[in-house]
C-alpha positions as CSV (number, residue, x, y, z in Angstrom):
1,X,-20.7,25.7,-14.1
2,X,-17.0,27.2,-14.2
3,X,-15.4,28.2,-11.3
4,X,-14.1,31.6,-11.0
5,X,-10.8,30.4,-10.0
6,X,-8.6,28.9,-13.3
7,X,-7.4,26.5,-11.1
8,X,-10.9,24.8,-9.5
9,X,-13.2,23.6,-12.8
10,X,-15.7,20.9,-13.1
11,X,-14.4,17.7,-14.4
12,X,-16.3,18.5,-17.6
13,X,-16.0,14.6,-19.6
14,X,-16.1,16.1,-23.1
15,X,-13.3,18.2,-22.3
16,X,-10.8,16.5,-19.7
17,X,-7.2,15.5,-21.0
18,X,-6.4,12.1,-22.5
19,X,-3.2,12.4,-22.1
20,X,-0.7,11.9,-19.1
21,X,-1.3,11.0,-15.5
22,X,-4.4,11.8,-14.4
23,X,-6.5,11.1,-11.5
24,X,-10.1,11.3,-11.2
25,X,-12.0,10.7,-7.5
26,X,-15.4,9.2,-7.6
27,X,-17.4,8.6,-4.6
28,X,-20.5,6.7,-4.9
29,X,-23.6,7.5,-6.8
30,X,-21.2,10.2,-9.0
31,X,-21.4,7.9,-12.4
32,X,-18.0,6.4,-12.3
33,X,-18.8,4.0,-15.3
34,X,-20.5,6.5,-17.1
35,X,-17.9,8.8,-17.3
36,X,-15.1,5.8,-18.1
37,X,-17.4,4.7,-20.7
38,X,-17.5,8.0,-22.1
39,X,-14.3,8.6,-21.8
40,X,-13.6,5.8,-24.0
41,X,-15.6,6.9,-26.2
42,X,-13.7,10.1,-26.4
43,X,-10.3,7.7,-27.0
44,X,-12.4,6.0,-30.0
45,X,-13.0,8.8,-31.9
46,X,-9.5,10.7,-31.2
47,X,-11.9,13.6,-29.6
48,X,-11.3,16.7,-27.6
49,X,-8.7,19.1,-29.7
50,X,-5.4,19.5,-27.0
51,X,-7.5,17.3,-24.3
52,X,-7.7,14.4,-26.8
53,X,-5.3,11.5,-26.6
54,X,-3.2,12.3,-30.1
55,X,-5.0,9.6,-32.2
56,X,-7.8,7.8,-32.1
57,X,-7.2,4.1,-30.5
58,X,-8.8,0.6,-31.5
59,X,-10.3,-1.2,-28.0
60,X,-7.1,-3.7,-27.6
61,X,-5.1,-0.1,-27.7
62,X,-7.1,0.7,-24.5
63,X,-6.2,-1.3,-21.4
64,X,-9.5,-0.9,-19.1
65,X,-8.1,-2.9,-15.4
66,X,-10.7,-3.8,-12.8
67,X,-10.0,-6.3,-9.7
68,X,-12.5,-9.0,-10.6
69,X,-13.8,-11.0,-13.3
70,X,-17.5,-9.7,-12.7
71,X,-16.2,-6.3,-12.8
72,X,-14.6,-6.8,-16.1
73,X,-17.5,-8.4,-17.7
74,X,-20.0,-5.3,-16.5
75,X,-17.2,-2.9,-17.4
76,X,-17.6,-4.3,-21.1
77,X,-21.0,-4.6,-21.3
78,X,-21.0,-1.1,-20.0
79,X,-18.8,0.1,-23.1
80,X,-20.2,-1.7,-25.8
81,X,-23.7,-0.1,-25.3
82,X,-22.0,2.9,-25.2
83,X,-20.2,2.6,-28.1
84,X,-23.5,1.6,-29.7
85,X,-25.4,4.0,-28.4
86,X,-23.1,6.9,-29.9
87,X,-22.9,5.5,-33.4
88,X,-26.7,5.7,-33.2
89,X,-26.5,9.0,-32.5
90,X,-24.1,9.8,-35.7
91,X,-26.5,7.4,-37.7
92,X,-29.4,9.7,-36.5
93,X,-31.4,6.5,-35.5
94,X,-31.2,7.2,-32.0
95,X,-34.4,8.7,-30.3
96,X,-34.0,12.0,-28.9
97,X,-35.0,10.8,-25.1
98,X,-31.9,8.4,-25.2
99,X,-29.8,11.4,-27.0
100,X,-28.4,12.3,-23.3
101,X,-26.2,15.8,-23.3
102,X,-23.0,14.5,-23.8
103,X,-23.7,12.7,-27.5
104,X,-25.6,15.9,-28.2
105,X,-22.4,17.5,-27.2
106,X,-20.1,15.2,-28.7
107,X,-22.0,15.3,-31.9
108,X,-21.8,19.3,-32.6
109,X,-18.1,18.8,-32.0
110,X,-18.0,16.9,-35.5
111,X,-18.6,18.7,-38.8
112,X,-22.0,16.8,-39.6
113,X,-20.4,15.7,-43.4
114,X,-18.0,13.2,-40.7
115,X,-20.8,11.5,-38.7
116,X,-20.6,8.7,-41.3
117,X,-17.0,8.3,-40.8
118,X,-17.8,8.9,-36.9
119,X,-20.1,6.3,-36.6
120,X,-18.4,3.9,-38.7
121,X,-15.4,4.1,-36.2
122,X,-17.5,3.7,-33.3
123,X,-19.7,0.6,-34.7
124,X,-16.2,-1.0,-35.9
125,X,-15.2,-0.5,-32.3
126,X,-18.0,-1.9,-30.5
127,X,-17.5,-5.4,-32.6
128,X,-14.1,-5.6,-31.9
129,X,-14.9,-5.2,-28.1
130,X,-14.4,-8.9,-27.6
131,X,-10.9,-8.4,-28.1
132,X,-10.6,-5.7,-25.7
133,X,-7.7,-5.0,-23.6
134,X,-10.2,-5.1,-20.6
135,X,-9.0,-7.2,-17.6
136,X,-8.2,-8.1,-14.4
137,X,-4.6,-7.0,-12.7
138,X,-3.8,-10.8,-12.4
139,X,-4.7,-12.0,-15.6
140,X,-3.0,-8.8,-17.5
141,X,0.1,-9.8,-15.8
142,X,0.1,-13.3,-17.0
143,X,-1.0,-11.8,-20.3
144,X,2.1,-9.9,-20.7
145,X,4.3,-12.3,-19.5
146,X,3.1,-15.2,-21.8
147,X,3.3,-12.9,-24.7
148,X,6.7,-10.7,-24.0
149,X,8.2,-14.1,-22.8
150,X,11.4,-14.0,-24.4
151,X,11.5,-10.3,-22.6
152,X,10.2,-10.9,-19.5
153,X,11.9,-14.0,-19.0
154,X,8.7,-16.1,-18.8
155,X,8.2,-19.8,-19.9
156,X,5.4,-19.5,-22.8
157,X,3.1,-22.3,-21.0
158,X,2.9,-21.2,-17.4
159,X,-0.5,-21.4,-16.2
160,X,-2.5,-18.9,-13.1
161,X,-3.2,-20.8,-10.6
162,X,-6.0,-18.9,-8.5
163,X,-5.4,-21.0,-5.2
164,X,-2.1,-21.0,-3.8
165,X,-3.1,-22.6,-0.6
166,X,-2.2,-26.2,-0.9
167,X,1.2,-25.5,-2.7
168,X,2.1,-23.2,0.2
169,X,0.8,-25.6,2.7
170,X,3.6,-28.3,0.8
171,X,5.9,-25.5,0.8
172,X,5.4,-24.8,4.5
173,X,6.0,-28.1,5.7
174,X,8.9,-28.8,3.2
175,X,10.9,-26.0,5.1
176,X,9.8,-26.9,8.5
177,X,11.0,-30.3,8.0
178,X,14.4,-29.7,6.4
179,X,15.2,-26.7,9.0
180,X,14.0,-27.6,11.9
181,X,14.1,-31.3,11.6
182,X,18.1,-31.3,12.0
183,X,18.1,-28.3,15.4
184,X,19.7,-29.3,18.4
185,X,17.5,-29.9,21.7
186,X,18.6,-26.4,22.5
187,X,17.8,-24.8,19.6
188,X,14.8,-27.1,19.5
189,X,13.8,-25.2,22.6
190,X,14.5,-21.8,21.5
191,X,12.3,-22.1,18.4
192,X,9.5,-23.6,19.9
193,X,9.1,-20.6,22.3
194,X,7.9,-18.7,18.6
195,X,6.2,-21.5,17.4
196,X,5.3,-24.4,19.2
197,X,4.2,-26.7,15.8
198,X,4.3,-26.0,12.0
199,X,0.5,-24.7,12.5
200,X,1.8,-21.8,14.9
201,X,4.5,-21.0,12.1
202,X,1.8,-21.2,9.0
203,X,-0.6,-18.7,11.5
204,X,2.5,-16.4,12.0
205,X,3.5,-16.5,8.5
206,X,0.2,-16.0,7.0
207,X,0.4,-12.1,6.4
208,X,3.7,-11.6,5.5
209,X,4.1,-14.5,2.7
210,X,2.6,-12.5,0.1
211,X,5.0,-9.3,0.8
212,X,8.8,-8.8,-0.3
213,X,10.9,-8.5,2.6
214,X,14.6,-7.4,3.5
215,X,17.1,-9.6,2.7
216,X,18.0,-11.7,6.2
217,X,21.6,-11.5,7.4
218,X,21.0,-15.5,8.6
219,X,21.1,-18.6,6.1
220,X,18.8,-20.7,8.0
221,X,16.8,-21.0,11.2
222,X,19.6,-22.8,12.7
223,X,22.2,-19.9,12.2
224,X,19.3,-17.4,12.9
225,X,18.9,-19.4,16.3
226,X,22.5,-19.6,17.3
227,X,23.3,-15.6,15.7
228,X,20.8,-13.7,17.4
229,X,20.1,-16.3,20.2
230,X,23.9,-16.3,21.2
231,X,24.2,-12.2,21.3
232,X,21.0,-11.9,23.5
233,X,22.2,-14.7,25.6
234,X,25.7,-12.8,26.2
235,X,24.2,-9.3,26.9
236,X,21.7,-10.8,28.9
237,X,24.3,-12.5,31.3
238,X,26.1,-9.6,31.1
239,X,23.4,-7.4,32.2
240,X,22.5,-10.1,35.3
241,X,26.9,-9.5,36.8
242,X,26.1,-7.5,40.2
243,X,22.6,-7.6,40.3
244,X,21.9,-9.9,43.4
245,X,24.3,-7.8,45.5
246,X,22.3,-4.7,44.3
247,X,18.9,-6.2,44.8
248,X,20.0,-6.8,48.6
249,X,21.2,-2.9,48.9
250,X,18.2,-2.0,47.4
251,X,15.9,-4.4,49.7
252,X,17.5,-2.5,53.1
253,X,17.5,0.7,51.6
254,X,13.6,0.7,51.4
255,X,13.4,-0.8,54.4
256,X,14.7,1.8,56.1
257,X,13.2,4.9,54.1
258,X,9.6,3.5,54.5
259,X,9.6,3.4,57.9
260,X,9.0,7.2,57.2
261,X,6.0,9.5,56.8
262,X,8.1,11.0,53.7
263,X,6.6,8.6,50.8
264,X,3.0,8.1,49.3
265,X,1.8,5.4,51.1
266,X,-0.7,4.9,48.0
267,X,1.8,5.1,45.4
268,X,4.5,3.5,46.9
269,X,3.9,-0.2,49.0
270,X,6.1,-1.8,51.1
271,X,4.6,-5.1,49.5
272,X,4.3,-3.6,45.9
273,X,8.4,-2.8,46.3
274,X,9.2,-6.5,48.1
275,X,7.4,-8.1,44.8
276,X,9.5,-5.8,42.3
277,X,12.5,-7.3,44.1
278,X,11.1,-10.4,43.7
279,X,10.8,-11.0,40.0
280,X,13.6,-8.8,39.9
281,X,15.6,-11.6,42.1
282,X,14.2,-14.1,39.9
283,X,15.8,-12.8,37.2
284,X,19.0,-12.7,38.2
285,X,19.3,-16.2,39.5
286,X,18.3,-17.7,35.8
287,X,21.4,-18.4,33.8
288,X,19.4,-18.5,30.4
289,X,18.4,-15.7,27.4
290,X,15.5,-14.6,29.3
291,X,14.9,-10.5,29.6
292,X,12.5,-9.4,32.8
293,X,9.4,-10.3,33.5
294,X,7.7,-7.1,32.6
295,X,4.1,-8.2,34.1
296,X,5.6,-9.9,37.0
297,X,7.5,-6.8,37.4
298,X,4.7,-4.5,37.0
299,X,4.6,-1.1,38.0
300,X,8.5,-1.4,39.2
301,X,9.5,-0.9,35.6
302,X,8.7,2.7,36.6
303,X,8.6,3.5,40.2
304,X,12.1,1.9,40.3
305,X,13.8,4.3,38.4
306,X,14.8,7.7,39.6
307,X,11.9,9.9,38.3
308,X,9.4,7.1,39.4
309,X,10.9,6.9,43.2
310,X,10.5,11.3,43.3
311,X,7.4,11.1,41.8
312,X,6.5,8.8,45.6
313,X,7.5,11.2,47.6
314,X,4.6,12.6,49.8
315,X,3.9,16.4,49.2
316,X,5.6,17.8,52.5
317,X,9.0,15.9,51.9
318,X,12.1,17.4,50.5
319,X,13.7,15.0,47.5
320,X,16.6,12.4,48.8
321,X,19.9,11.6,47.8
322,X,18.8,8.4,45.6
323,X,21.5,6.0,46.1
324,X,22.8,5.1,42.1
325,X,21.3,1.2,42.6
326,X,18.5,2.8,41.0
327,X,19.9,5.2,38.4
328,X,21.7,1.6,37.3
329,X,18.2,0.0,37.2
330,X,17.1,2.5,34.7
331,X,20.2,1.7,32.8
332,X,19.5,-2.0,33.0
333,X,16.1,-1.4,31.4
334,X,17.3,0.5,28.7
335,X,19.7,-2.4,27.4
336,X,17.0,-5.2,28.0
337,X,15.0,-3.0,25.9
338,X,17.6,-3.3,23.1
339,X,17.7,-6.7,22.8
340,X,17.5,-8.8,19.9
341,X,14.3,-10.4,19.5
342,X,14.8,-14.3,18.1
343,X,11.1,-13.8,16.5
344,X,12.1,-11.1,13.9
345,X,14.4,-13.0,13.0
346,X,13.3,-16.1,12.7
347,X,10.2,-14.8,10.6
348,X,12.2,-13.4,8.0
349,X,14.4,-16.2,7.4
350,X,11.5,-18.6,7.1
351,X,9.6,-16.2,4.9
352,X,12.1,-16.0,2.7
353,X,12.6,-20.3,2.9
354,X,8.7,-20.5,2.4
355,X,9.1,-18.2,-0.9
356,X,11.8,-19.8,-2.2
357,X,10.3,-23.4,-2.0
358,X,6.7,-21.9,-3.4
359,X,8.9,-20.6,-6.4
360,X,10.1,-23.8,-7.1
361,X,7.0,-25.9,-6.6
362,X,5.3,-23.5,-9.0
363,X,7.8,-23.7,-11.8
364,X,7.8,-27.6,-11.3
365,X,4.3,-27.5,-12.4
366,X,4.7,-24.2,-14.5
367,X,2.2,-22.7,-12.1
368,X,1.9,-18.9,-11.3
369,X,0.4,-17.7,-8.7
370,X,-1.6,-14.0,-8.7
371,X,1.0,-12.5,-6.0
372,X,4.0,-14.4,-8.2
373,X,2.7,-12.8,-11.5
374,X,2.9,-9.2,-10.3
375,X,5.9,-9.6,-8.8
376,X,7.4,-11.1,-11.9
377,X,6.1,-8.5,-14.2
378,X,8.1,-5.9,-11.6
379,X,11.1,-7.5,-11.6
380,X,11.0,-7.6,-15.9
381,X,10.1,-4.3,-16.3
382,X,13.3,-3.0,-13.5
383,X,15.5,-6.1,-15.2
384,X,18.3,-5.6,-18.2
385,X,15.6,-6.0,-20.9
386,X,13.3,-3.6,-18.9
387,X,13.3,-0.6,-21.8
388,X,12.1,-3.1,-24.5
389,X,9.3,-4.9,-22.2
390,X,8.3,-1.2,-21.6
391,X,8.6,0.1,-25.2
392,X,6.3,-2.8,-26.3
393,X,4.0,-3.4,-24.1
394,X,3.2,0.9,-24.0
395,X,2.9,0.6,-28.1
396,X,0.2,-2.5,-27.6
397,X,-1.5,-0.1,-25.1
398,X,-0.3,3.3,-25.3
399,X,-3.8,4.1,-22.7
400,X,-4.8,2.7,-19.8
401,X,-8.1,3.7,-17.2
402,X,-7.6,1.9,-13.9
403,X,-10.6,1.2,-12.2
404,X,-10.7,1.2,-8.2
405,X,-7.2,2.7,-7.7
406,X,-7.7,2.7,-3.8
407,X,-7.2,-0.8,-3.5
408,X,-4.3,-0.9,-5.6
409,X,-0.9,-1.9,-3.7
410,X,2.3,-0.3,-4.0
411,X,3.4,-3.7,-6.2
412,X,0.7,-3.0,-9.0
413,X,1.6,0.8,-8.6
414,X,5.6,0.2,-9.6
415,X,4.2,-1.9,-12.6
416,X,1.9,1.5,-13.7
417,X,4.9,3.6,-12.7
418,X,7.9,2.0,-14.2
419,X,5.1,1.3,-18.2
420,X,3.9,5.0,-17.5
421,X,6.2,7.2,-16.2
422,X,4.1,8.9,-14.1
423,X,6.1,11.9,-13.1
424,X,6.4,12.6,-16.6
425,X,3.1,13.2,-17.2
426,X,3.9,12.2,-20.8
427,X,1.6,13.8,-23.7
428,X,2.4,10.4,-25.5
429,X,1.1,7.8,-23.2
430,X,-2.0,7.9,-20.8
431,X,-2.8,6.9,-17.0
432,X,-6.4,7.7,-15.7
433,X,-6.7,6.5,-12.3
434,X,-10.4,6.1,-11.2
435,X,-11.3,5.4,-7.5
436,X,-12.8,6.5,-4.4
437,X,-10.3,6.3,-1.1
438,X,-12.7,6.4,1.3
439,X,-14.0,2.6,0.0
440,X,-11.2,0.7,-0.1
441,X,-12.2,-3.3,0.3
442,X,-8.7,-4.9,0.1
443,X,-6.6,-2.9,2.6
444,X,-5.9,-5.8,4.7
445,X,-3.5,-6.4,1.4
446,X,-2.2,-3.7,2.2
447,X,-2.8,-1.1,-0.7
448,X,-0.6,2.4,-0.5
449,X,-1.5,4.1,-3.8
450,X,-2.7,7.0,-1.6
451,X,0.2,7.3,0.2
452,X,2.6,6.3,-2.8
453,X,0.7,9.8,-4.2
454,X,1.5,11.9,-1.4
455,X,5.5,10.6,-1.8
456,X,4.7,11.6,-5.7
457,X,3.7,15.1,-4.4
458,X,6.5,16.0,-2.2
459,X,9.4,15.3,-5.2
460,X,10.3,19.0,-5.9
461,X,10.0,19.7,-9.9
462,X,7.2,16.8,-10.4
463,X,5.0,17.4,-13.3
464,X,2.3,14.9,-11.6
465,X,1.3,14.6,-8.0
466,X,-1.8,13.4,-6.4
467,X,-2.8,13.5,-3.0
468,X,-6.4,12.2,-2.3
469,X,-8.0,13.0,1.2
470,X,-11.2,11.0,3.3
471,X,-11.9,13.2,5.6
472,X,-16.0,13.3,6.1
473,X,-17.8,15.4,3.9
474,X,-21.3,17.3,3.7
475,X,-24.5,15.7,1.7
476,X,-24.0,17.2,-1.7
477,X,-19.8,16.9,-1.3
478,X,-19.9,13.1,-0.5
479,X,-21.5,12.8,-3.9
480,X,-18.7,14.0,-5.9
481,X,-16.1,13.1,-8.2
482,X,-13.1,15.3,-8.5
483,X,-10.0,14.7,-10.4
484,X,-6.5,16.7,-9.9
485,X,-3.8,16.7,-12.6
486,X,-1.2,19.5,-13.9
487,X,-2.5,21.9,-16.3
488,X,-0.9,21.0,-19.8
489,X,2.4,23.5,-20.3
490,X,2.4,24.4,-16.6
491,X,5.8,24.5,-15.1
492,X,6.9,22.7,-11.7
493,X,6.9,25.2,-8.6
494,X,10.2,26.0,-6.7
495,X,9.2,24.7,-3.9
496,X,8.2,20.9,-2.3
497,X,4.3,20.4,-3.6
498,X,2.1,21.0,-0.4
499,X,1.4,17.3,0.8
500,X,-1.1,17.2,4.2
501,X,-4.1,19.0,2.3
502,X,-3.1,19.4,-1.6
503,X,-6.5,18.0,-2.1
504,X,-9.5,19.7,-0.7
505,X,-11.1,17.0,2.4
506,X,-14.4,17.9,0.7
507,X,-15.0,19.4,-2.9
508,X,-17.4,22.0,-2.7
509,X,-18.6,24.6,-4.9
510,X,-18.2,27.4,-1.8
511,X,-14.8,29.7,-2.1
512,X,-13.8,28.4,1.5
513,X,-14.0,24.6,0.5
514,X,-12.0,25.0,-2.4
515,X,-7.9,23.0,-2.3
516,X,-6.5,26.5,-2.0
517,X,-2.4,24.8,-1.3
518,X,-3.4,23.0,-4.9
519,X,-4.2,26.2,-6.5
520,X,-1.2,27.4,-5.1
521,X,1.1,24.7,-6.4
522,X,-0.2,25.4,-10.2
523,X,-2.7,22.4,-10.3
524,X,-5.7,22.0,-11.8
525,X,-8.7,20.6,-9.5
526,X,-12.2,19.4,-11.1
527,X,-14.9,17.3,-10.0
528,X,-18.0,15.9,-11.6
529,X,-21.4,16.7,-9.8
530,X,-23.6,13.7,-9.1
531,X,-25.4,12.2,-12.4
């Protein structure tokens, strides 16, 4: 059923483009693998006029990406049979209850003197399917690498080594022992108030090994120690000159204003103020780095300012004259709050260490690992012989349908980006993004293709934007797949693309549901009903 609007259509699989950057939503129960095995289908036989992809592809043309093993394998399965079953239908050996809609379709799209030549492609592709380009992310990478090695930089023998953990255990304890082997007793000290052992350090370091952080300003833990240890231990005993003196003003100043009626005796406590001054005393006595106490302190880290003390006073009472002691507390939490924290530090340095030594362990054995492979592949394709990685690997597979884009990370999106060009939307090359947002299994890894789309959306003069939403939908919309890409010849609008809702939260068929912002912008929505 066509929309009225030009701009909201269904996702119709005969006749959606094959060309460019495309995304297509798929919630569960909609026929996901259906439509990519039709779809491939469609890039077998070159079909589909100014939708089709501009000449018909071989299956090691077409790189199919899934995130495991078991999905690849159905994924294939899935294809072949439908490869099979369509060049039945051209043979005319298929029975008419397995002739679903979409070969009947497909068929009258072919002058009937081609079937032959139709069928011939299609049976020529499903033989060849053991040499399809259908694979994980991980074992892609390594696939490129191996084979562009002279590009990419890449030994030709490097082998994927699925479990990292006991080479980054060895790497762990390598740096622990040459970096914090050698610290002083005081440094010593300072460290093990982050981490006590090499166990606290691997628990602390768990999460953020796998990511690429900022470069760190310190060479080691022992100059991260003595940098950021030696400022906070300055400003600190900086901050501490005058205090005792002030603590004692402060001490007869409340002893003397609480003797009257004009305070909240609820809010304000002659023996909640005495233990304020108390840790605040402590404090001031220490000669170390050490900030406040903020639990010892309490509810002082408040009242003690100037707004906390008026907000004490008891209804009837006039505001005092605060004496500055306590404007100067306020100011003495401000710069404790700036301080340097030693843990920030100290975890970047050492996740940087604990890279560097995995990197070597792994090239010692010519090991990769599957974060090391991606990261690799990146750093080729942004690298001085970047273009002709790019140019080759695009002509091996000019087409690509990646399966379960919600749980890819912004890592594995760069490497689609930098092959595809997404903003390009390039008539030459294809990316079909297939996913549902709303199931994402690996976002403890982190993955921001969502958000990476919504940063797509907001570039002014983008020819491809997406901007998925999982907001709760009714019954019939939560069985939907929806896809939004530019129109081919439309032109970028003036203005930024809308970003909050360019997608509609729920697809459905009523005027009021429909993404009126993506109308607006010049994009095409569509959606496939439920199979």
């Amino acid at each position: 059923m066509m929309s009225t609007d030009d701009t909201v259509q269904d996702l119709a699989p005969l006749r959606f483009p094959l060309w460019g950057s495309r995304l297509i939503e798929a919630s569960a129960g909609t026929g996901k693998t259906w439509t990519m095995a039709a779809l491939y289908v469609r890039l077998v036989l070159g079909h589909g006029g100014e939708a089709a992809y501009p000449q018909a592809l071989r299956p090691d043309q077409i790189l199919v990406m899934t995130f495991t093993r078991a999905a690849t394998r159905e994924l294939s399965d899935r294809i072949r049979a439908r490869l099979v079953q369509a060049a039945q239908a051209f043979r005319g050996s298929l029975s008419a209850q397995d002739e679903d809609g979409f070969l009947k379709a497909l068929k009258t799209d072919w002058p009937e003197s081609q079937w032959p030549q139709a069928a011939w492609r299609l049976e020529q592709a499903a033989s060849s399917m053991d040499d399809a380009a259908i694979h994980t992310i991980d074992a892609w990478c390594q696939r490129m690498l191996r084979e562009h090695a002279l590009d990419s930089g890449s030994l030709f023998d490097e082998t994927l080594q699925p479990d990292e953990q006991a080479l980054r255990q060895q790497a762990l304890q390598d740096v622990w022992r040459q970096q914090a082997y050698p610290l002083s007793p005081t440094q010593m000290a300072a460290l093990a108030s982050v981490w006590p052992s090499l166990d606290a350090m691997e628990a602390d370091l768990k999460d953020l090994l796998p990511h690429t952080l900022p470069d760190s300003p310190h060479a080691n833990l022992a100059q991260a120690l003595d940098d950021v240890g030696g400022e906070r231990l300055r400003r600190v005993q900086a901050a501490r000159q005058g205090w005792a003196e002030r603590i004692v003003a402060m001490s007869q100043w409340f002893e003397v204003q609480l003797a009257s009626k004009d305070w909240n005796g609820n809010k304000l406590r002659s023996t909640s103020v005495q233990k304020w001054l108390d840790a605040l005393a402590s404090w001031a006595q220490q000669e170390g780095a050490e900030s406040l106490d903020l639990k010892a302190l309490g509810a002082g880290a408040e009242k003690l300012r100037p707004e906390g003390l008026l907000g004490c006073r008891a209804k009837h009472a006039a505001d005092p004259v605060l004496p500055p002691l306590f404007a100067e507390f306020a100011q003495l939490m401000d710069e404790l709050a700036t301080l340097p924290e030693l843990a920030p530090a100290l975890r970047c340095v050492a996740t940087h260490a604990v890279q560097r030594r995995l990197r070597a362990l792994q090239q010692a054995r010519r090991e990769l690992g599957f974060g090391e492979v991606q990261e690799r592949l990146a750093k080729a394709l942004a690298g001085p012989q970047g273009a002709r990685l790019r140019e080759r690997i695009v002509a091996q597979t000019p087409v690509a349908l990646i399966d379960e884009f919600q749980d890819t990370s912004a890592l594995q999106y760069r490497i689609f980006d930098a092959l595809f060009h997404t903003a390009a939307n390039d008539p030459a090359t294809a990316l079909l993004l297939i996913g549902d947002p709303k199931q994402s299994i690996y976002r403890f890894r982190g993955p921001t293709l969502p958000a990476t789309c919504k940063r797509a959306a907001q570039r002014r003069g983008g020819t491809t934007a997406w901007a998925p939403t999982s907001a709760p939908a009714r019954p019939w919309c939560r069985r939907s797949t929806r896809c939004l890409s530019r129109p081919k010849g439309a032109t970028p609008t003036a203005a930024p693309l809308p970003t909050a809702r360019l997608m509609a939260a729920t697809p459905c068929p009523s005027r009021r549901c429909r993404p009126k912002a993506a109308a607006s912008a010049g994009w095409s929505v569509a959606w496939i009903k439920p199979r």
